[in-house]
C-alpha positions as CSV (number, residue, x, y, z in Angstrom):
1,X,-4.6,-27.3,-7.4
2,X,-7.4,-25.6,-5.3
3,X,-5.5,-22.3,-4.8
4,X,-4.7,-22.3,-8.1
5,X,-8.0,-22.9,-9.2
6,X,-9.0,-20.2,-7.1
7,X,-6.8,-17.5,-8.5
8,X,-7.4,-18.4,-12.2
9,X,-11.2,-18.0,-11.5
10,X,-10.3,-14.3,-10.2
11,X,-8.6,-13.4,-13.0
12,X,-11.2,-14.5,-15.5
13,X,-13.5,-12.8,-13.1
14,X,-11.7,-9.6,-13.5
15,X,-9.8,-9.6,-16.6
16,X,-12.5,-7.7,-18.5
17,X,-12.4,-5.5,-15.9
18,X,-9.3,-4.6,-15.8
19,X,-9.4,-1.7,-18.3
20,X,-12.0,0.2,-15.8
21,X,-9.8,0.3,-13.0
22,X,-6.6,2.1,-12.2
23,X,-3.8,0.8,-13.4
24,X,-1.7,1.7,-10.6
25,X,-4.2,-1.0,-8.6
26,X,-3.2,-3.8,-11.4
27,X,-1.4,-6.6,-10.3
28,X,0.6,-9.6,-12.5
29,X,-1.0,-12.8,-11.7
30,X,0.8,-15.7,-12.2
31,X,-0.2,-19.5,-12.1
32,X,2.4,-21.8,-14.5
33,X,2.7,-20.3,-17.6
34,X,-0.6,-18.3,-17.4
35,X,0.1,-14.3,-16.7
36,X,-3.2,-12.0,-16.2
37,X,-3.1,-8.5,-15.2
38,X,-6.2,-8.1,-12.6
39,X,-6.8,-6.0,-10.2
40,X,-6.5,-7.0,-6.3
41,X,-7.1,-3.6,-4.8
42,X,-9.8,-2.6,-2.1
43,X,-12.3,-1.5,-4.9
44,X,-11.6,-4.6,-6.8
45,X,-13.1,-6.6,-4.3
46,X,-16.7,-6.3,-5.5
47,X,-16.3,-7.0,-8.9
48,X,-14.6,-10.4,-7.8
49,X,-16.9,-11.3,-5.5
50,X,-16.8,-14.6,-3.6
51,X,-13.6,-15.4,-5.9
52,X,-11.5,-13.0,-4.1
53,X,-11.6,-15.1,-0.7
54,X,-8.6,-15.8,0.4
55,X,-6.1,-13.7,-2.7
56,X,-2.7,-12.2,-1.2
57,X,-1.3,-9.0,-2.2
58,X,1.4,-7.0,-0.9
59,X,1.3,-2.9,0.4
60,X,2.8,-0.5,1.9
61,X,0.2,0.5,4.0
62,X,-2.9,-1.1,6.1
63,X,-6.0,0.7,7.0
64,X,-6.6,-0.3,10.2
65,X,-2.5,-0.6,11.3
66,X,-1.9,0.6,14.6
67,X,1.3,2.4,13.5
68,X,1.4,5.7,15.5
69,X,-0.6,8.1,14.4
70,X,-2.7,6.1,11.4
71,X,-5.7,5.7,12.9
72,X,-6.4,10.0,13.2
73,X,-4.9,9.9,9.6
74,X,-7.6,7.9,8.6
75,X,-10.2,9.9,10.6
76,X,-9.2,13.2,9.3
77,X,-9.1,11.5,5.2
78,X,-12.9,10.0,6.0
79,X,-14.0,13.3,7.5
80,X,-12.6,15.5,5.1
81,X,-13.0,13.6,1.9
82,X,-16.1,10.8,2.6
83,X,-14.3,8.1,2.0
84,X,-11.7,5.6,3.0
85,X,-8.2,6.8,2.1
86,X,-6.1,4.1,0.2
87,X,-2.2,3.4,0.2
88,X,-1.5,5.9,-2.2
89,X,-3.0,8.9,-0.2
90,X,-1.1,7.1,3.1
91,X,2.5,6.7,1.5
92,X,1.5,10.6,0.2
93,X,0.7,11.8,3.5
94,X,4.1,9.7,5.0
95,X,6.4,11.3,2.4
96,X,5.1,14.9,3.2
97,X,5.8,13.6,7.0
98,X,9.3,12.6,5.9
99,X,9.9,15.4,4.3
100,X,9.2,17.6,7.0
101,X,11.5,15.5,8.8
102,X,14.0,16.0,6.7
103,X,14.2,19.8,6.5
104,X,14.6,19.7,10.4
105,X,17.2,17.2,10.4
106,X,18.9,19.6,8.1
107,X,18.2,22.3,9.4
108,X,18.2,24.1,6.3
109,X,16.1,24.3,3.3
110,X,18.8,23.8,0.1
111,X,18.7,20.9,-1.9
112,X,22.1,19.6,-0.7
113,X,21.1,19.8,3.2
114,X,17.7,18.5,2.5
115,X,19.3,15.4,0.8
116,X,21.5,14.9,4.2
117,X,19.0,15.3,6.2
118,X,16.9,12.7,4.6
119,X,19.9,10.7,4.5
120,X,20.1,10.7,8.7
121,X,16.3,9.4,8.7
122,X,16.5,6.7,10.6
123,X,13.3,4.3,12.4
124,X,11.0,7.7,11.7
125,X,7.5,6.8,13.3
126,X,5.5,7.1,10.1
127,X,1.8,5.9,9.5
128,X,2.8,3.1,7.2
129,X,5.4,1.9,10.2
130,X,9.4,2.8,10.9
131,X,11.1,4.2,8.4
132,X,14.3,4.9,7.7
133,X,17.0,5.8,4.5
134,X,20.1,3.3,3.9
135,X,23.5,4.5,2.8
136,X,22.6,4.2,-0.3
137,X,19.4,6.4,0.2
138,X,17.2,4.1,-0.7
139,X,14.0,3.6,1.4
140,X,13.8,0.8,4.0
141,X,10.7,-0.1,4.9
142,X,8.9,-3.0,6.1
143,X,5.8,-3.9,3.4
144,X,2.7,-5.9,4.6
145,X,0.8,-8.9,2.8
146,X,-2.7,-8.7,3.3
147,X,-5.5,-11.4,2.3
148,X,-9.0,-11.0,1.9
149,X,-11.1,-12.6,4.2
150,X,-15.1,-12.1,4.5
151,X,-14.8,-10.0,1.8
152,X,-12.7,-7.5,3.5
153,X,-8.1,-6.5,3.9
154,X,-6.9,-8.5,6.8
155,X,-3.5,-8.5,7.6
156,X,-2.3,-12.0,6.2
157,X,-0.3,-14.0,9.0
C-alpha cells in the first residue's frame, strides 16, 4: 500500500494543477478504481514536490542519454534557446534527422520515393536511440522509463 499511497498523494497534489500545464505532459494515473489525470513531466516536478520521489513514467527520449549525438543536441537547444530541451523538441529534432535520412535513401524527393526510403530505415543512430521502420511502416523504437529520484529524471533500472 505504500506505493500506492504515494501516487494517490501525487495526484491530489497535482490535480488542481493539472489545468495549468500542457496537456500533452498529462498522464492517466491509475490506482484500483481511482483514475486522475496529473502531470509527471519535468516541469511538474516542483509543483509535486517531495510526493513525486520515486513516480515512473515512460519517454521517448532522456536528457542526459548517451545516444550518439544527444549530448551536442542538448548543448546547441540550451545555447540557443536558455533552456533545457524536452522530449518533444528531441523526437522533433530526430524526425527532421529521419527525414533527411530518408530522402537520401531515396534518392529522390517525390512522395512515393520518400515513403520507400523511409521504409529501408533501418537501426538509424538517432538522439532518442536506434531507429528503424517495420514492414508495416510503423516506427520501432525502444522507449525508456524514467523515475524521479532527488527530485530530478533518472533512468529507472
Amino acid at each position: 500500500m505504500g506505493q500506492a499511497h504515494a501516487w494517490l498523494r501525487l495526484a491530489a497534489l497535482l490535480g488542481d494543477r493539472a489545468g495549468e500545464q500542457d496537456r500533452s505532459s498529462l498522464v492517466t494515473l491509475r490506482v484500483g478504481r481511482i483514475h486522475r489525470r496529473v502531470p509527471v513531466a519535468p516541469g511538474a516536478r516542483g509543483h509535486a514536490g517531495p510526493a513525486a520521489e520515486g513516480a515512473i513514467s515512460g519517454a521517448a527520449w532522456f536528457i542526459s542519454g548517451d545516444a550518439p549525438g544527444n549530448q551536442d543536441f542538448v548543448k546547441a537547444y540550451r545555447a540557443k534557446y536558455n533552456n533545457d530541451p524536452d522530449q518533444f523538441a528531441a523526437q522533433a529534432y530526430a524526425g527532421v534527422y529521419l527525414l533527411a535520412n530518408g530522402f537520401k535513401t531515396a534518392g529522390a524527393t517525390d512522395s512515393k520515393s520518400l515513403r520507400d526510403g523511409l521504409a529501408k530505415l533501418r537501426n538509424v543512430d538517432t538522439i532518442l536511440g536506434k531507429f528503424s521502420f517495420n514492414e508495416s511502416r510503423d516506427a520501432v523504437h525502444t522507449p525508456i522509463l524514467q523515475v524521479i529520484k532527488d527530485g530530478k529524471f533518472e533512468l529507472f533500472q
